[in-house]
N, C-alpha and C positions, 0 to 999 in steps of 0.2 A: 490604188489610190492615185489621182490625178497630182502629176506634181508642181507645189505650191508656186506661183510665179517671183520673182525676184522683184523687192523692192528695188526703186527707181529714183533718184535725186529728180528736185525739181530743175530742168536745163540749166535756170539764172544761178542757184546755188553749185552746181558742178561744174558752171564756170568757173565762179567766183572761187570755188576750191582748187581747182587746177592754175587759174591765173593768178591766185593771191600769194602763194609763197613769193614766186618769179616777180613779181609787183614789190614786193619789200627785199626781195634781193636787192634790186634794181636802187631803192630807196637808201635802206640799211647802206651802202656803197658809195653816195653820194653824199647821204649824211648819218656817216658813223656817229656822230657825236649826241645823235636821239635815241639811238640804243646803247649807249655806251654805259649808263644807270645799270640796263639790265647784263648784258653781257661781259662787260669790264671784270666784277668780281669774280666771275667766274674764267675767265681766261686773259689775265694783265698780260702776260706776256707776248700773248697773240697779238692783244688789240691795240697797243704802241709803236708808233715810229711811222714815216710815211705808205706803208701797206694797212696801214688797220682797218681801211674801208672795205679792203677785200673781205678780210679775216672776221668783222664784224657782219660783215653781209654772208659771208659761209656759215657762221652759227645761227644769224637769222633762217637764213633760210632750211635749213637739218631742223629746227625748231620747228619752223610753219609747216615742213612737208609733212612732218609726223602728225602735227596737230590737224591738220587738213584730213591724213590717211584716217588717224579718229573717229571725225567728224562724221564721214562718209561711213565707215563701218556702224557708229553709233545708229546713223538714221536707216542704214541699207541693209544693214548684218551681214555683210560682202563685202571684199575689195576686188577692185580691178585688177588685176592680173600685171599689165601696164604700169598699174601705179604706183603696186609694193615694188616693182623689176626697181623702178626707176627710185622709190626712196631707198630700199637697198645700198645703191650706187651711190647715190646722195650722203647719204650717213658714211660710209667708208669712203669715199675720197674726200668727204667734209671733212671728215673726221683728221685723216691722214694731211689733209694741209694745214691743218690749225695744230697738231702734235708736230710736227713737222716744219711748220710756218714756211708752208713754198706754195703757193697758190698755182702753180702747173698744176697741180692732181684735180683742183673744182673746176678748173680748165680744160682738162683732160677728158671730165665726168659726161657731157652732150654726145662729146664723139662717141665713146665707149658705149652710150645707152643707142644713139641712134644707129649706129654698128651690129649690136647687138639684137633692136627690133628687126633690123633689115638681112638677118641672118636667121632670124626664126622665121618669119615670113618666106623668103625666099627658101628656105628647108625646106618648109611644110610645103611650099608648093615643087619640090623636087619628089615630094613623097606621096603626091595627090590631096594635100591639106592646104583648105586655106584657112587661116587661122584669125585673119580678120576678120571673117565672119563672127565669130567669137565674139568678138566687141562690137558688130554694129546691126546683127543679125534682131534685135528686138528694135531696131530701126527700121531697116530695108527688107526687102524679100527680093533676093536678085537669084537667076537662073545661077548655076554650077560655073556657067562660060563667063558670067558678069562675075562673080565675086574673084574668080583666079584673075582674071584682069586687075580687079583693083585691087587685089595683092599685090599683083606683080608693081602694079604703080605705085604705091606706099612702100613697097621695098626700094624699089630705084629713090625715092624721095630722101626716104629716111638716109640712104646711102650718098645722095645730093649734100644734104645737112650735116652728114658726119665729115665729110670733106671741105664744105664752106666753113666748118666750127673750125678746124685744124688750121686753114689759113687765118681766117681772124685771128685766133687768140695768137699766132706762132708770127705775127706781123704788124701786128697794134696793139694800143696801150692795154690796159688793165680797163679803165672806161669804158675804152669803146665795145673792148666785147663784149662788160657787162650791158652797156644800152641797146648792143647788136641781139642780146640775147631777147629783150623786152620788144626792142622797135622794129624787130628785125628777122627772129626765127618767129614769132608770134603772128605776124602780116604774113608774112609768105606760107604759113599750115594754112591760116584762113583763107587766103586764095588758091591755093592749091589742092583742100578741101570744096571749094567752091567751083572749081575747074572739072569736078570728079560728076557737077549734075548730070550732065550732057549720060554717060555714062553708065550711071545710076535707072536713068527714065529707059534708055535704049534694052538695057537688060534687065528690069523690072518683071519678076516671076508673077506669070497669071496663074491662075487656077489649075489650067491645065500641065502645066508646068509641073 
């Protein structure tokens, strides 16, 4: 029996689910005092004194990631692979800075995930895998020689980001990394994604391929 194809988000809504937690981190942070209704009763002790904007944007967002991962299952009956990794990590270092009340751990959380992507990526390609294919393969159809390439470059990336996130957060405010994380890791995938066409078109799999 032929096997059944994989439902597919529509692009605007897989945006909107990937960007919309990070969109209310970002928010919840600047103004704790909109979610303080919802999150307050459930963590007073968290959400007081001058850190609450963190601590109120780290339960928003453990909130929206899950309801996002939902979302996506509800209408795909899949998750991305990617995207449970990363709520995963989300929930347990959310988790552990609001028990805790030290916002190094949600700080910590970027490094550890994009470390981590750039560690299975680079594996797989020590082992003849590339494992992005995995994720963009009902996108592109690239030869063997084009997809280890743009492994290789999304590992070094991701390995880029885990080291820019380390100096921000370990050298500026609590602000800035959260607006670094919105204005700032978010533009730079988009062009860096967008830097990868040139790439894409040169090792684009014909037929005979």
């Amino acid at each position: 029996m032929p096997t059944e194809a994989k439902k597919q988000l529509n692009p605007l809504l897989k945006l909107a689910l990937e960007m919309g937690p990070l969109i209310l981190f970002f928010f919840a942070n600047a103004r704790p005092a909109l979610f303080m209704p919802f999150i307050g009763p459930l963590l007073p002790d968290a959400v007081s004194g001058e850190r609450a904007g963190i601590f109120v944007a780290t339960a928003v967002f453990m909130v929206a990631i899950l309801l996002a991962l939902a979302v996506s299952y509800a209408l795909t009956r899949h998750l991305p692979v990617m995207a449970m990794v990363t709520a995963v990590i989300v929930v347990v270092f959310g988790g552990l800075t609001l028990v805790l009340h030290d916002e190094t751990f949600i700080k910590m959380k970027p490094t550890i995930v994009y470390t981590l992507f750039a560690a299975i990526l680079g594996g797989g390609l020590l082992f003849g895998r590339s494992f992005i294919a995995i994720m963009f393969d009902p996108m592109f159809n690239l030869t063997p020689q084009g997809w280890r390439k743009l492994t290789l470059r999304w590992a070094v990336f991701f390995l880029a980001l885990a080291v820019l996130n380390e100096i921000v957060w370990r050298t500026q405010t609590t602000d800035f990394w959260v607006s670094f994380k919105v204005f700032g890791v978010l533009p730079l995938t988009f062009i860096f994604a967008a830097l990868q066409f040139p790439l894409l078109q040169k090792y684009a799999a014909t037929k005979d391929d």
